[in-house]
C-alpha positions as CSV (number, residue, x, y, z in Angstrom):
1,X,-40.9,151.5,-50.8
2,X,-39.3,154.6,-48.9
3,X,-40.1,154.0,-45.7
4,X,-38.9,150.0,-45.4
5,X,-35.6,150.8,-46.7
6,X,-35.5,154.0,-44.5
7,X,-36.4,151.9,-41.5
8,X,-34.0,149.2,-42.7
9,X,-31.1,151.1,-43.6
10,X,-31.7,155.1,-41.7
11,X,-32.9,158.2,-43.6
12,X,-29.5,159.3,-44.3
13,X,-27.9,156.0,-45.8
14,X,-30.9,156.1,-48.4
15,X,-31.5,159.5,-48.7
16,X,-27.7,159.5,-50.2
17,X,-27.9,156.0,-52.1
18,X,-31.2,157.2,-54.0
19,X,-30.0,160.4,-54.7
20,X,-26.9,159.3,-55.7
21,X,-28.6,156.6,-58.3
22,X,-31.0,159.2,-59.6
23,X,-28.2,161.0,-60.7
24,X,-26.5,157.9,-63.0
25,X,-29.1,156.9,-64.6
26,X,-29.7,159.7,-67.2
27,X,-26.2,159.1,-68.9
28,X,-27.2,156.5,-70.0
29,X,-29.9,157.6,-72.6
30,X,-26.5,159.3,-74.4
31,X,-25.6,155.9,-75.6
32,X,-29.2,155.1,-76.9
33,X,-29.0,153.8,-80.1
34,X,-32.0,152.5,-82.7
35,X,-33.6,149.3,-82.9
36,X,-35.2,147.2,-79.9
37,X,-32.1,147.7,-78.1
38,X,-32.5,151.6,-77.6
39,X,-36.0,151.3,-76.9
40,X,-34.9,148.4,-74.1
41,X,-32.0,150.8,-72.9
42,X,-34.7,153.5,-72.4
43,X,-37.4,151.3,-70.6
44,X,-34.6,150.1,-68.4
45,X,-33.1,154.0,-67.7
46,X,-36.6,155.4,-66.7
47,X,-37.5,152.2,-64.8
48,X,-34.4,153.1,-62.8
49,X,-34.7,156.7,-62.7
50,X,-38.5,156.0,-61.7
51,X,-37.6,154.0,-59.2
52,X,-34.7,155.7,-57.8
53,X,-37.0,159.0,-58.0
54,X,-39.7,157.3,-56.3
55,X,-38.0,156.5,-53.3
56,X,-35.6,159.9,-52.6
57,X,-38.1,162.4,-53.2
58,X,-40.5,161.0,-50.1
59,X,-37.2,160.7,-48.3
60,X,-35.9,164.3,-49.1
61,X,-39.0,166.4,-48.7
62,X,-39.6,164.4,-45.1
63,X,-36.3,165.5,-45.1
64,X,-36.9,169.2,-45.3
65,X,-40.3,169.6,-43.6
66,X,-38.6,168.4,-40.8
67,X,-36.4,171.3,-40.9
68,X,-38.8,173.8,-41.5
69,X,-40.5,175.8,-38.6
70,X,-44.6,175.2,-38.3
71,X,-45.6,178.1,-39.0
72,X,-43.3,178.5,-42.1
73,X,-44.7,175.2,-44.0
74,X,-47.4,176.3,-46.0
75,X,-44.8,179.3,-47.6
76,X,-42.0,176.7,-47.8
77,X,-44.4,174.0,-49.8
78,X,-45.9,176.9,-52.3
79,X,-42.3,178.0,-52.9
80,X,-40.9,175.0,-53.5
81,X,-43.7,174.5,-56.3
82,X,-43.6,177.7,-58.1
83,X,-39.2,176.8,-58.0
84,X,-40.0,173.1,-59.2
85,X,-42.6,174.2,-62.0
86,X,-40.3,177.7,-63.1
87,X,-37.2,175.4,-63.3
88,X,-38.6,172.4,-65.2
89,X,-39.9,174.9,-67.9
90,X,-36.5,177.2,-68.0
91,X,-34.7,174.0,-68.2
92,X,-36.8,172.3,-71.1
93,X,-36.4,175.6,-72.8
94,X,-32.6,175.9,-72.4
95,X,-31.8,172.2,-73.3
96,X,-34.3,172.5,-76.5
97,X,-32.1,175.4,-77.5
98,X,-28.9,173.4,-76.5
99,X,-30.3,170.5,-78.3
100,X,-30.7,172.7,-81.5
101,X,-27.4,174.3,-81.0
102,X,-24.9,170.7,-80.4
103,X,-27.6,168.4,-81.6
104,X,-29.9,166.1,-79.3
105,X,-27.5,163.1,-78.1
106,X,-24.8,165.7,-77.0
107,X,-27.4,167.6,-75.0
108,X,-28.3,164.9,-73.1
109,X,-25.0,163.8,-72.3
110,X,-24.3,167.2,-71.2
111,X,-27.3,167.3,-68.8
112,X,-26.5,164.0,-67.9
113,X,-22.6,164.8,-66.5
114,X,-24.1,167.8,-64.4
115,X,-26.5,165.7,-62.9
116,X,-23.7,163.6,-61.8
117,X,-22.5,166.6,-59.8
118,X,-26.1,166.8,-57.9
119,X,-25.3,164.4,-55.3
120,X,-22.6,167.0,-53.9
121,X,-25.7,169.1,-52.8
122,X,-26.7,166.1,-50.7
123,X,-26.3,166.7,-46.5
124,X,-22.8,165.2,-46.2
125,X,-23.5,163.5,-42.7
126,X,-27.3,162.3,-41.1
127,X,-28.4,165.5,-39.0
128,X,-28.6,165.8,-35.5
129,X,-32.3,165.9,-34.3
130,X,-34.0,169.3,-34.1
131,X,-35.0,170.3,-30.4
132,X,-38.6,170.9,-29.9
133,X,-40.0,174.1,-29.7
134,X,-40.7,174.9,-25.8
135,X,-44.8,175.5,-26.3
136,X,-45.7,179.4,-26.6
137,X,-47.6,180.7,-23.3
138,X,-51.0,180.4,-23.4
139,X,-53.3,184.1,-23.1
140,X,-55.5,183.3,-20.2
């Protein structure tokens, strides 16, 4: 789905958009109430975060490969892992605690307002093309 819109619409316009929507969609499992209803306002929010998720993250690490040197990509890729994995775990630990602390539904609409600050992180204007490397001379 990624590459369409990105051909359609240019890296940066969707790179923006999808991160953007990624962001909303979360604050809305604050209102989530019981009944069908709740369990149709979750479907719909991770069917939209899913979605939205599913096309910025192809987008975004395109994104940042291509701004990464060659010989720096296998380094880059483990680091960003061991980040990804140590921050999912720290922050599933910290918002259990601040789910204990202010109860669940305030949690989550606490993680979800800082997520709405995420897409300020996002590059601000599309990025001027990298110059190739000039070829290293050859040891004859």
């Amino acid at each position: 789905m990624a590459r369409p819109l990105v051909t359609r619409f240019g890296r940066h316009r969707v790179l923006v958009a999808a991160g953007t929507l990624r962001a909303i969609w979360p604050v809305g499992l604050a209102f989530l109430g019981p009944g069908t209803g709740g369990l149709l306002l979750v479907m719909g929010v991770e069917l939209g975060l899913i979605f939205c998720c599913g096309v910025f993250n192809p987008v975004y690490a395109t994104y940042r490969l291509e701004r990464t040197a060659a010989e720096r990509v296998t380094r880059t890729l483990s680091a960003w892992s061991v980040t990804t994995k140590v921050s999912t775990a720290l922050l599933t630990a910290v918002w259990g605690v601040l789910g204990g602390l202010l109860g669940p539904r305030t949690a989550i609409g606490l993680a979800g307002v800082l997520l709405l600050a995420t897409p300020l992180l996002l590059p601000r204007r599309a990025a001027a093309p990298l110059a190739e490397p000039e070829p290293a001379p050859s040891r004859t």
